[in-house]
KOLFIBA-681102 format. One line per 8 residues: number of its first residue (from 1); for each residue x, z, y of N, C-alpha, C, O, CB. Coordinates in steps of 0.1 Angstrom, whole numbers, plus 2048, in hexadecimal, padded with zeros to 3 digits. Last residue first. Glycine has a CB too. Layout:
BEGIN
NUM) X/Z/Y/X/Z/Y/X/Z/Y/X/Z/Y/X/Z/Y; ... .
This chain:
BEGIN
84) 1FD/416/EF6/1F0/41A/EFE/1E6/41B/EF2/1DA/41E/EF4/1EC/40E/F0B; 214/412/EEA/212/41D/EEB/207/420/EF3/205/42C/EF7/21C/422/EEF; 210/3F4/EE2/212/3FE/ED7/210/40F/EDC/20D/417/ED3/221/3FB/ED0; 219/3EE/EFD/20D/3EE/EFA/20A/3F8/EEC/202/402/EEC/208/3E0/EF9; 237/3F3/F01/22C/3FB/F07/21F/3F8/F02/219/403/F01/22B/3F8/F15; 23D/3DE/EEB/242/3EC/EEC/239/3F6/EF2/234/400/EEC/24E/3EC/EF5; 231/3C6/EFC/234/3C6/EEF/235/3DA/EE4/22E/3DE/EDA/243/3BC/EEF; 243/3C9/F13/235/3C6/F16/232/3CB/F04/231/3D7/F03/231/3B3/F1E .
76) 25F/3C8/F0F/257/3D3/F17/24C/3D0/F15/247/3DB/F18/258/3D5/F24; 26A/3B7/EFF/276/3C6/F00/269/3CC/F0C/26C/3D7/F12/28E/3C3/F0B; 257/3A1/EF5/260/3AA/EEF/266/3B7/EF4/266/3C1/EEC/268/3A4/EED; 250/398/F14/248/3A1/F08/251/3A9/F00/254/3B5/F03/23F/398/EFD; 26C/393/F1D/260/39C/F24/257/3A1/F1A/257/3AD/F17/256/394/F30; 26C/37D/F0F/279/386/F0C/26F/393/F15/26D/39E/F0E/28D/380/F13; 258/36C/F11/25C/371/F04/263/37E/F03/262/387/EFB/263/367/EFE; 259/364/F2B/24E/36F/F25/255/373/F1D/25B/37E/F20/240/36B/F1F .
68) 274/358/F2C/271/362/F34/267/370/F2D/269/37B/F2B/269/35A/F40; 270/344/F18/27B/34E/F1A/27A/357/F1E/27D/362/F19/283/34B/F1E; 25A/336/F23/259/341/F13/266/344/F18/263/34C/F22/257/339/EFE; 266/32F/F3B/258/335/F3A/259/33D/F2F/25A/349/F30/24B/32C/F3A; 27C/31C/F34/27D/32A/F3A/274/336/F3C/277/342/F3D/27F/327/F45; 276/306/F2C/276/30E/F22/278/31B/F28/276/325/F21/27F/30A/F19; 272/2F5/F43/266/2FD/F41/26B/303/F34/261/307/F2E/257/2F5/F40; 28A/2EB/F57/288/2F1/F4B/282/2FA/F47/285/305/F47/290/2F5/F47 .
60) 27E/2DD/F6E/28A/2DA/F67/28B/2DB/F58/28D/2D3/F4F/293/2E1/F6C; 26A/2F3/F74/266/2E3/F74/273/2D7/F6F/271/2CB/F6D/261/2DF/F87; 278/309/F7F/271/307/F71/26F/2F4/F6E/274/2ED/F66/25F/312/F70; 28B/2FE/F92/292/303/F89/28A/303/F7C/28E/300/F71/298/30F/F8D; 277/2FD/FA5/281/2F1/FA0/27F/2F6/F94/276/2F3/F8D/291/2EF/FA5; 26C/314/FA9/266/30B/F9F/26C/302/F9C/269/2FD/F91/25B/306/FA2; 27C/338/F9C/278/326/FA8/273/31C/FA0/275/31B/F94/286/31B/FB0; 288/34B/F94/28D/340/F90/288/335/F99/28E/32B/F9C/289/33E/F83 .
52) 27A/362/FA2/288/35D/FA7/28D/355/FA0/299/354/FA2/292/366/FA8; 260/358/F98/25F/354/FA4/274/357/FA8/27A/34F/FAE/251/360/FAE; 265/365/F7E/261/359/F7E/263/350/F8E/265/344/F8F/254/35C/F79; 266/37D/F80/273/378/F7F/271/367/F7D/27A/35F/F7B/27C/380/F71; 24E/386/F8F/257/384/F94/265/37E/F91/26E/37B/F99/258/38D/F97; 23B/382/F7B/23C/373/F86/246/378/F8F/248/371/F99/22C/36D/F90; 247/394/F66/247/382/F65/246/37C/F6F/24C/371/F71/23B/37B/F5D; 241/3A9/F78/24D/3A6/F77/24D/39C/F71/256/396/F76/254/3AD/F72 .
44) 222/3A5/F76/22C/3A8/F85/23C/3A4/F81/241/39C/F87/22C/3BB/F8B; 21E/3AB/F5C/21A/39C/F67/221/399/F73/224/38E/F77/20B/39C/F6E; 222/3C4/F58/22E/3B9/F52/22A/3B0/F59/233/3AA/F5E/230/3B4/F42; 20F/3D3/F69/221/3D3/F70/22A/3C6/F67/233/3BF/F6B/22D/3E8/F6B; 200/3CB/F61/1FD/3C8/F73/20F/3CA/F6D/218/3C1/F6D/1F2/3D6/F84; 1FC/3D5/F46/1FA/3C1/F44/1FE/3C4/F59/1FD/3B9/F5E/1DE/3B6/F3B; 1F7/3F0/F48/205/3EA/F43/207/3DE/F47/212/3DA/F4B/208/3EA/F35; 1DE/3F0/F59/1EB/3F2/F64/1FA/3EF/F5C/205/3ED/F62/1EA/405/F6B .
36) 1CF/3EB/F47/1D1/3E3/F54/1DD/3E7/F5C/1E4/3E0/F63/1C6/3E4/F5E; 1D7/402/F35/1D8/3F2/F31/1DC/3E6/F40/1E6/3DF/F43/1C6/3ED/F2B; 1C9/415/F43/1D9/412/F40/1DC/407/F3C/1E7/402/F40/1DF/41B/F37; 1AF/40C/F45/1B7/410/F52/1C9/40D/F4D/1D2/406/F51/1B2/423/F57; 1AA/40D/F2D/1A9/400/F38/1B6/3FF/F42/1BF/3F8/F45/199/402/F42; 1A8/42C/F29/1B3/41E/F21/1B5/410/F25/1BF/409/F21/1AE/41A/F15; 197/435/F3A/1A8/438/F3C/1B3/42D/F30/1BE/429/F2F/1AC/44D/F38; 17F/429/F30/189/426/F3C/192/424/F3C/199/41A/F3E/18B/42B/F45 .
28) 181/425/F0F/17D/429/F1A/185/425/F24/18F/420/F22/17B/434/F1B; 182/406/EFC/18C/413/EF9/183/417/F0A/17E/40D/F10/1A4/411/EF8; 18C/3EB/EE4/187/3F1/EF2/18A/400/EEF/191/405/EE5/176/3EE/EF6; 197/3E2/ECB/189/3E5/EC7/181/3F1/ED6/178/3FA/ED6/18A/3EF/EB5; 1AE/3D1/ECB/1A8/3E1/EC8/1A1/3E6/EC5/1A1/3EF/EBD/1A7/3E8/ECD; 1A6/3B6/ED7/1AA/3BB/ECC/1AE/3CB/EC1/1B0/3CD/EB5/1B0/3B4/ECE; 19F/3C5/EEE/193/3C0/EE6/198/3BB/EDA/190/3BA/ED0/18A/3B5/EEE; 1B6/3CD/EFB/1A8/3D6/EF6/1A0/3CE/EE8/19C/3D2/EDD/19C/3D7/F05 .
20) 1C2/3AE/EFC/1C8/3C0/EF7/1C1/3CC/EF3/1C4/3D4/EEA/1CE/3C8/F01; 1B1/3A9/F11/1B4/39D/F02/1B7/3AB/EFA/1AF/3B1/EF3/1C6/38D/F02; 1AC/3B7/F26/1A3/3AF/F1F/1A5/3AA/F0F/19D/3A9/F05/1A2/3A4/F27; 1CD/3B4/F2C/1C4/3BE/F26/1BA/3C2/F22/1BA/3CC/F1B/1C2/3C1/F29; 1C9/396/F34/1D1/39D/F25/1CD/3A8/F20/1C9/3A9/F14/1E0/3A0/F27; 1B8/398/F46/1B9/392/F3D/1C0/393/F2F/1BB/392/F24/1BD/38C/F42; 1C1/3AB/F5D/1BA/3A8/F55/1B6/3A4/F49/1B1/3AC/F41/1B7/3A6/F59; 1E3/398/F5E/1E0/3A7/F56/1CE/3AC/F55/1CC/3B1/F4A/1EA/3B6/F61 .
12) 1D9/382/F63/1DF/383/F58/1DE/394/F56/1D8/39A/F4D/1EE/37C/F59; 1CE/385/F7B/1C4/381/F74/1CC/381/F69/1C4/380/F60/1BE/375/F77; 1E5/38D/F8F/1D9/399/F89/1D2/393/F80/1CD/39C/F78/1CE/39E/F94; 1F2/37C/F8D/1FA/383/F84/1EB/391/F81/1E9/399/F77/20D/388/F8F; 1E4/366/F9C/1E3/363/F88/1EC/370/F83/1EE/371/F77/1EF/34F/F81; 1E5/377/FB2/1D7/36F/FAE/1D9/36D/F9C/1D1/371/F93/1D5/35C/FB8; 1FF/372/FB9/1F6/37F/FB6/1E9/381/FB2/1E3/38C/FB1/1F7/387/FBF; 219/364/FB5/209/35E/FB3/206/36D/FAE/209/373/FA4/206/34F/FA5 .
4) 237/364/FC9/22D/36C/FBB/21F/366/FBF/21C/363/FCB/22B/382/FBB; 246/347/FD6/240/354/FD9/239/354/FCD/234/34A/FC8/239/356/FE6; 26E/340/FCB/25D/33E/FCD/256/34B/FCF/25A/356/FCC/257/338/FC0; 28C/343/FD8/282/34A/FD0/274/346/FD5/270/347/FE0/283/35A/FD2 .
């Protein structure tokens, strides 16, 4: 198992949440706030199921990346946001 990048998993859930609001049209704190903390836990679990694949293993078969996200957005990231 590779080690979690906790540097790009916080700058992705910023980021997204950034992207997520502001295609909303923003929202007060407590909507930040929940945003940031939906985009911290799916970031967390991408670079964790990302890190028990290894980098061999991606650098072999980078189709694993969209597989990964993809199927992560779909059944959770995707779902939860509709409800913030």
């Amino acid at each position: 198992m590779g080690p979690m990048n906790w540097i790009a998993i916080g700058a992705a859930a910023w980021v997204g949440a950034g992207v997520w609001l502001g295609l909303n049209r923003g929202g007060g704190w407590g909507r930040w706030l929940g945003a940031v903390a939906l985009m911290l836990v799916s970031a967390a679990m991408l670079g964790h199921a990302l890190a028990r694949i290894g980098p061999e293993v991606l650098a072999l078969k980078p189709k694993l990346y969209f597989m990964q996200s993809g199927g992560l957005a779909l059944a959770f990231v995707i779902p939860a946001l509709l409800l913030v």
